[in-house]
C-alpha positions as CSV (number, residue, x, y, z in Angstrom):
1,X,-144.0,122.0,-4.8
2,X,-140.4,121.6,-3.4
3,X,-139.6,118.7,-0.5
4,X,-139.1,121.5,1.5
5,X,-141.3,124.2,0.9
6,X,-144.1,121.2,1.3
7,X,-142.7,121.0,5.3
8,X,-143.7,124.6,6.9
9,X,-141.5,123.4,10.2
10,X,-138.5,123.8,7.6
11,X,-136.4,126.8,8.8
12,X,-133.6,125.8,5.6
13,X,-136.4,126.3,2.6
14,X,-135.8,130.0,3.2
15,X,-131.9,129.7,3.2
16,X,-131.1,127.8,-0.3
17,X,-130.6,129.2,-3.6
18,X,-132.3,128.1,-6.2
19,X,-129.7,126.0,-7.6
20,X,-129.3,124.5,-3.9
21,X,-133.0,123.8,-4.0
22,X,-133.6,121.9,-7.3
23,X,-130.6,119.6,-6.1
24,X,-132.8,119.2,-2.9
25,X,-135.4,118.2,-4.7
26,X,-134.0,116.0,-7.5
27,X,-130.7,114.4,-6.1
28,X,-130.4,111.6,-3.9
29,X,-128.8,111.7,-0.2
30,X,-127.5,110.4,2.6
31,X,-126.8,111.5,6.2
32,X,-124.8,110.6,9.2
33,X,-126.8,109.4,12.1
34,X,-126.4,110.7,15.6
35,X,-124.9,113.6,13.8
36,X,-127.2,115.5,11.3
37,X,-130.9,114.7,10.5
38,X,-132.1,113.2,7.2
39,X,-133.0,116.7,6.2
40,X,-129.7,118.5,7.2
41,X,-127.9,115.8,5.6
42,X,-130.0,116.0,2.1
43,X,-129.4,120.1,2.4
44,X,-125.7,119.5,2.6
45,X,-125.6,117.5,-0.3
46,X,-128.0,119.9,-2.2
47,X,-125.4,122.8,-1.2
48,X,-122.2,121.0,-2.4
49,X,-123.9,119.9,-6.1
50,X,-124.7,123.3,-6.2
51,X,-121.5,124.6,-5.5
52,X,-119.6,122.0,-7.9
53,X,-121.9,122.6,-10.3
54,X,-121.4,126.1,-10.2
55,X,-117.5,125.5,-10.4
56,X,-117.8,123.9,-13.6
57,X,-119.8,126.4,-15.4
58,X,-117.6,129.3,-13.9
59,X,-114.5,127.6,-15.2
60,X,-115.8,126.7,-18.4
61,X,-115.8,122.9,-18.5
62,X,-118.2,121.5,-20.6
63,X,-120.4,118.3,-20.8
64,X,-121.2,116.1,-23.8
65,X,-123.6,113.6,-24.1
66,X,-124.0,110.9,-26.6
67,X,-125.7,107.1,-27.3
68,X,-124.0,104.5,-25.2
69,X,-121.6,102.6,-27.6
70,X,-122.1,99.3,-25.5
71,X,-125.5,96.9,-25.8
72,X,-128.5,98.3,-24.2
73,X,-128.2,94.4,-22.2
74,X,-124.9,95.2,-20.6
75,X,-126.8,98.0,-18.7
76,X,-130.6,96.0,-18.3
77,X,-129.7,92.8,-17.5
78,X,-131.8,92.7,-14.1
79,X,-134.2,94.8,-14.9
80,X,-138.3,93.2,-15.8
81,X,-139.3,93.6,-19.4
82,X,-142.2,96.2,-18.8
83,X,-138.7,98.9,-17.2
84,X,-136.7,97.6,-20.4
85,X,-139.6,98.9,-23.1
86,X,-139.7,102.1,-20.6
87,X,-136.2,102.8,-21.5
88,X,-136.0,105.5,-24.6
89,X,-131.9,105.8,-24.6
90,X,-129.2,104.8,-22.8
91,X,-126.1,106.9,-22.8
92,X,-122.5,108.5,-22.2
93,X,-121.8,111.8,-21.2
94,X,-117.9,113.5,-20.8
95,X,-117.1,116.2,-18.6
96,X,-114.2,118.4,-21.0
97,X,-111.7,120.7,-19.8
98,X,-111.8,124.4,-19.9
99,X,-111.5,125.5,-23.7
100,X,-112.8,122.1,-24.7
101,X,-113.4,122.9,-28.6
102,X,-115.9,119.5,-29.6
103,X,-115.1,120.1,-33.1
104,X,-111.2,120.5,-32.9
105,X,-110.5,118.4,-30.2
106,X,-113.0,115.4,-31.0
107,X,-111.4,112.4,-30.3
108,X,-107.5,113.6,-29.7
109,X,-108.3,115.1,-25.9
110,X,-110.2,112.8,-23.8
111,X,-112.4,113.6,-21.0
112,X,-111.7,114.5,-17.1
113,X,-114.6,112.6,-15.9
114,X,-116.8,110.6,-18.2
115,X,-120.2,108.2,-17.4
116,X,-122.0,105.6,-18.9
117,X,-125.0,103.6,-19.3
118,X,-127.3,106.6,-17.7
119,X,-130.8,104.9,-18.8
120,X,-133.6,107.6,-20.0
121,X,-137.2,107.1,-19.8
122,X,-140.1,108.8,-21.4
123,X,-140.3,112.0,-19.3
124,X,-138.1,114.6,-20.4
125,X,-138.4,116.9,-18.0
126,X,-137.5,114.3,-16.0
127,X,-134.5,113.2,-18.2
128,X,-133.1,116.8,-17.9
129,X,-133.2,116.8,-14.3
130,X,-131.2,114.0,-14.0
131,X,-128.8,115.1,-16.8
132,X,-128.2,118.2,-15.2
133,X,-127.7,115.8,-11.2
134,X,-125.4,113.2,-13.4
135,X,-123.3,116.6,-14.8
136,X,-122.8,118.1,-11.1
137,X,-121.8,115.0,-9.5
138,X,-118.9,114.8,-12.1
139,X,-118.0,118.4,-11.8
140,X,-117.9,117.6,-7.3
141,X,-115.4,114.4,-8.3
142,X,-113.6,116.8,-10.9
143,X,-113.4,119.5,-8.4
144,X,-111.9,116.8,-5.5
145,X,-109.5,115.0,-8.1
146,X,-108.5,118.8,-8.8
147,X,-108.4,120.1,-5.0
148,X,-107.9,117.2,-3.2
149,X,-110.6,114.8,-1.3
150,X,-112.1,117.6,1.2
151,X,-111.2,120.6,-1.1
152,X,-108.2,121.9,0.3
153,X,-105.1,121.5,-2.0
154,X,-101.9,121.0,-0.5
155,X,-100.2,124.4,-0.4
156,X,-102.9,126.5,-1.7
157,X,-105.7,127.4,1.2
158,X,-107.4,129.4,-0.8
159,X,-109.8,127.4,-3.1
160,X,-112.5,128.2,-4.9
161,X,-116.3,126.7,-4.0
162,X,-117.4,124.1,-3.2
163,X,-115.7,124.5,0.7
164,X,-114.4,121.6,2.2
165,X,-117.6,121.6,3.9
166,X,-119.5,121.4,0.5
167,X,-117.1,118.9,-1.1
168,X,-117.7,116.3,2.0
169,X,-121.4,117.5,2.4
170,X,-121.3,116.3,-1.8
171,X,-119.4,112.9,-1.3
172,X,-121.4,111.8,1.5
173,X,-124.3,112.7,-0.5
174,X,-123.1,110.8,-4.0
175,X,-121.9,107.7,-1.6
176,X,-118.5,108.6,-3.3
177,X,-116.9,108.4,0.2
């Protein structure tokens, strides 16, 4: 059961998409206080992943994860022995440009955006969740590298999604403010 759809005083479980919702329900938030509620603030970052998210799969980037090249103890060096044996695989994942070909361009075209040191555990329904959260929060910095901070390009008004609302809704969200 959803966050939301658990809270029947929710009027918003009604009003988000799918997509919307499993970022509700998978991504981490933040809010403003004094000017949105926890919840209001957690919806507006579910709607901007969503919509970043949805801007990378509609322009055709693509994502490409591999084993971290670095020493699993660059990334655990905090952590308590019993999380380090939880850890299956640690790795790196790429966002690629439209027409990204893996086998023609491997190596000779780098990546937009690119992460590393995303530790797995054992559950890999779990793991794909937060594949698919790590993936739309590159595609939201992709989009506001492309579009500009708030999603409005100098010149152009007409943008595609995520809005400007989304695209803030999403930093505030990521704490990429």
């Amino acid at each position: 059961m959803s966050k939301l759809a658990a809270n029947p005083k929710s009027k918003a479980a009604k009003k988000l998409t799918p997509d919307e919702q499993f970022f509700y329900d998978n991504a981490g938030s933040s809010y403003t206080p004094g000017k949105e509620t926890k919840e209001q603030g957690m919806i507006r970052g579910a709607k901007a992943l969503a919509a970043a998210e949805a801007w990378a799969k509609n322009d055709d980037y693509a994502f490409i994860w591999q084993d971290e090249q670095e020493a699993w103890s660059e990334f655990t060096g905090d952590m308590d022995a019993e999380d380090i044996a939880n850890i299956d695989s640690v790795e790196w994942v790429g966002m690629y440009g439209p027409n990204y070909d893996p086998f023609g361009d491997s190596g000779t075209r780098p990546p937009v955006q690119a992460l590393g040191g995303v530790i797995f555990g054992g559950d890999w329904k779990q793991s794909n969740n937060y594949r698919r959260v790590v993936e739309a929060e590159l595609a939201l910095e992709e989009f506001n590298e492309k579009f500009g901070k708030y999603g409005v390009r100098a010149g152009n008004p007409e943008v595609p999604t995520p809005t400007r609302e989304a695209a803030i809704a999403a930093r505030l969200a990521t704490g990429c403010v």
